[in-house]
C-alpha positions in Angstrom: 178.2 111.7 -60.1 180.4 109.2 -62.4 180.2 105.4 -62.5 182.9 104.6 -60.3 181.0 106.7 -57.2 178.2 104.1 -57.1 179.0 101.5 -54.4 176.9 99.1 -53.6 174.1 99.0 -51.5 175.3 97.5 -47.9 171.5 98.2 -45.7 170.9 94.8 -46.3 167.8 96.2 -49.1 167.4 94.8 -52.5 169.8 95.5 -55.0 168.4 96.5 -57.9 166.1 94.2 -60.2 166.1 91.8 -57.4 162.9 89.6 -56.1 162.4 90.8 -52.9 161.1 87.6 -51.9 163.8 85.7 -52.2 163.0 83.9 -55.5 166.1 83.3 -57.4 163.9 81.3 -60.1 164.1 83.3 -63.6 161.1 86.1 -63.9 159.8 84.3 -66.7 159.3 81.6 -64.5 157.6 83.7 -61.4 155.2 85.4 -63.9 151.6 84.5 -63.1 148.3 86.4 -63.2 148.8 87.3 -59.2 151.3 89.7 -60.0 148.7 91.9 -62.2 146.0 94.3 -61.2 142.1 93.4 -62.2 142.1 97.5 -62.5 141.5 99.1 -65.7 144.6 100.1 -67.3 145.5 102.8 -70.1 149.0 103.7 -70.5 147.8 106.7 -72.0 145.9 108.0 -68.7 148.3 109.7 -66.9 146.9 108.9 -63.2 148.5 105.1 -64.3 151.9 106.4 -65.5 154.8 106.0 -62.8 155.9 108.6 -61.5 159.9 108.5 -60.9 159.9 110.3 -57.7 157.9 107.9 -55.8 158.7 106.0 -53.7 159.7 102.3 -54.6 157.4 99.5 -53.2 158.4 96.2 -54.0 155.2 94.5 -53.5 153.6 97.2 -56.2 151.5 95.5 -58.7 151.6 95.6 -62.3 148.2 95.9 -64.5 147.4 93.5 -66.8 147.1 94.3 -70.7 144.5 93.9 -72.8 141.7 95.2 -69.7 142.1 99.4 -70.7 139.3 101.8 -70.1 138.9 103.3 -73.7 137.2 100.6 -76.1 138.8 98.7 -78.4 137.0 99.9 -81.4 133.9 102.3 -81.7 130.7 101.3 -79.8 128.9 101.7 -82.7 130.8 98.9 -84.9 128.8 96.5 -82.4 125.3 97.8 -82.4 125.1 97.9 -86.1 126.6 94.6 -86.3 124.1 93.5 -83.7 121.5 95.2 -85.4 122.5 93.1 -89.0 122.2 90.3 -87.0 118.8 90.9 -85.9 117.7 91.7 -89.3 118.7 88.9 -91.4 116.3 86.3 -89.1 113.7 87.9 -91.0 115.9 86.6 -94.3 116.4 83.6 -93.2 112.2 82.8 -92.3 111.9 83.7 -96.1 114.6 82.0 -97.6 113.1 78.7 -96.1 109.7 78.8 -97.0 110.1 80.3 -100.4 113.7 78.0 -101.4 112.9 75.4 -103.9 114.2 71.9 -102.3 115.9 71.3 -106.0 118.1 73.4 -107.9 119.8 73.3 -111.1 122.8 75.4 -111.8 125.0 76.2 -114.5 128.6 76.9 -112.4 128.0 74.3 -109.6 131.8 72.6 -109.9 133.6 76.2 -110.5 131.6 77.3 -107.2 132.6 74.6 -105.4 136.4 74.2 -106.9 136.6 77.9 -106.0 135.9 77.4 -102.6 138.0 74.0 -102.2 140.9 76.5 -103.8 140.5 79.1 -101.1 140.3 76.6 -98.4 143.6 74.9 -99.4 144.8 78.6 -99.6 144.0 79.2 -96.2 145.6 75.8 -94.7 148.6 76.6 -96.6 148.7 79.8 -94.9 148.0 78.7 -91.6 150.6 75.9 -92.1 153.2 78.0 -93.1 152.6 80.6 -90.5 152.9 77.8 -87.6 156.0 76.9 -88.9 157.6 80.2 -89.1 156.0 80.6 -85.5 154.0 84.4 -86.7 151.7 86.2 -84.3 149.2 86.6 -86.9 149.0 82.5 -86.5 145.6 83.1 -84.5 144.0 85.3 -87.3 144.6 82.1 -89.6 143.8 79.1 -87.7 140.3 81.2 -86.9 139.7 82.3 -90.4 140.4 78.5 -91.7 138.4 76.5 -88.9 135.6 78.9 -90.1 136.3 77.9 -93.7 136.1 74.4 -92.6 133.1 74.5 -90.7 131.3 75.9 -93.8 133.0 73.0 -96.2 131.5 70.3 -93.9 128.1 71.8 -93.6 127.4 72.4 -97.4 128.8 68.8 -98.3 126.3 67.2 -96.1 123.2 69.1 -96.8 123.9 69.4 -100.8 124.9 65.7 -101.4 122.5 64.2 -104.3 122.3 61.1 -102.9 122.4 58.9 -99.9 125.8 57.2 -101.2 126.9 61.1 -101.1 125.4 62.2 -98.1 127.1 59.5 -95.9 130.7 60.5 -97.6 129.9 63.8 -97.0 128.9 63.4 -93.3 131.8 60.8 -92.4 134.3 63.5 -93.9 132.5 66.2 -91.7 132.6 63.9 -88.5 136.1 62.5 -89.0 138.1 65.4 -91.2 136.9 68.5 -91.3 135.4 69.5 -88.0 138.3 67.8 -86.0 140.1 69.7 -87.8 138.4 72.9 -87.3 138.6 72.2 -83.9 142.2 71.8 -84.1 142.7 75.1 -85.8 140.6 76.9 -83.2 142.9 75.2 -80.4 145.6 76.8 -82.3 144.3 80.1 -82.4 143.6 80.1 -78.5 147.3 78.9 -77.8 148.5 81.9 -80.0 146.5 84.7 -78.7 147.0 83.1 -74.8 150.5 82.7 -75.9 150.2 86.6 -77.1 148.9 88.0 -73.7 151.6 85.9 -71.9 154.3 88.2 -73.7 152.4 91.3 -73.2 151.9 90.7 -69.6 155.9 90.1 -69.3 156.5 93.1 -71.0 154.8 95.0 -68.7 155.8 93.4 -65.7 159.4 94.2 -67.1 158.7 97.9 -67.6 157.3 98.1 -64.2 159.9 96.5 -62.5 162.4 99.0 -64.8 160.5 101.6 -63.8 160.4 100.8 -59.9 164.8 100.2 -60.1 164.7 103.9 -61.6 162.9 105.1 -59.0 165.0 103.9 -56.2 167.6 107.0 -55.0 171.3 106.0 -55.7 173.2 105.9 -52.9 177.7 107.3 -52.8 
């Protein structure tokens, strides 16, 4: 069969590709969550691979990424990270009870202008990676609010004096945990913004896979 054989479909069904509800809107546009299946879904697993010699079934709905059957990483990775967690509140029952209040210590600026340096590294990082508009955006924002939270919380509860303590705590209140905040709403907007594309992707293969299905017609 050549090219020039194929005539057009004149039953009055969908041509290929088209929304067989009459929706002429772009797909990107008709995209929502209804058009994906709750249903576990591995494309490794061959009962969810389409088959090309079904039939095609316009109203057919496409599983949703991210919700697969195997797990994303071994079950053990959580229970002995559960399992640290446990065991440090112990540690920390110690640690305050047995803490002096006061400390003196030979390398307290290089600690902390080691930590201000990494911190800057990270908002440059996350700065630059917004603005070349990366995927790995959401790894930085989250890593750098985290960094952030930390700055605010050892500023307040190390200051020397009162003077200190109420810089310390009107920079946590008013600069750095806003701005952790900030760099968390980023990371959600990247990884939702993630799952969008993933969800078009395969609601494009599906539909792809549904016009390839469909017999072709002299």
């Amino acid at each position: 069969m050549t090219a020039g054989e194929l005539t057009p479909q004149t039953d009055g069904s969908d041509p290929v590709g088209a929304d067989p509800a009459g929706d002429d809107r772009p797909d990107e546009d008709r995209l929502d969550e209804d058009q994906f299946d709750d249903n576990p879904f591995d494309p490794l697993d061959p009962p969810h691979v389409h088959d090309p010699s079904a039939p095609y079934d316009p109203n057919a709905r496409v599983p949703l990424p991210g919700r697969t059957g195997r797990p994303l990483v071994p079950r053990w990775c959580g229970v002995v990270l559960i399992g640290l967690g446990l065991l440090t509140l112990p540690w920390i029952a110690r640690l305050a009870v047995s803490l002096p209040n006061r400390v003196q210590t030979d390398h307290y600026a290089f600690s902390w202008a080691g930590f201000d340096v990494l911190l800057a590294a990270l908002l440059l990082w996350t700065g630059w990676r917004a603005v070349r508009n990366r995927e790995d955006i959401g790894v930085a924002a989250a890593v750098t609010a985290g960094l952030l939270v930390v700055d605010a919380w050892f500023d307040v509860t190390s200051a020397s004096s009162t003077g200190m303590f109420l810089i310390a705590l009107a920079m946590a209140l008013f600069v750095e945990l806003p701005l952790a905040g900030f760099c968390l709403w980023l990371a959600g907007r990247a990884e939702s913004a993630r799952r969008r594309r993933a969800a078009r992707l395969v609601a494009m293969v599906g539909r792809l896979w549904q016009a390839r299905s469909r017999p072709l017609r002299r």
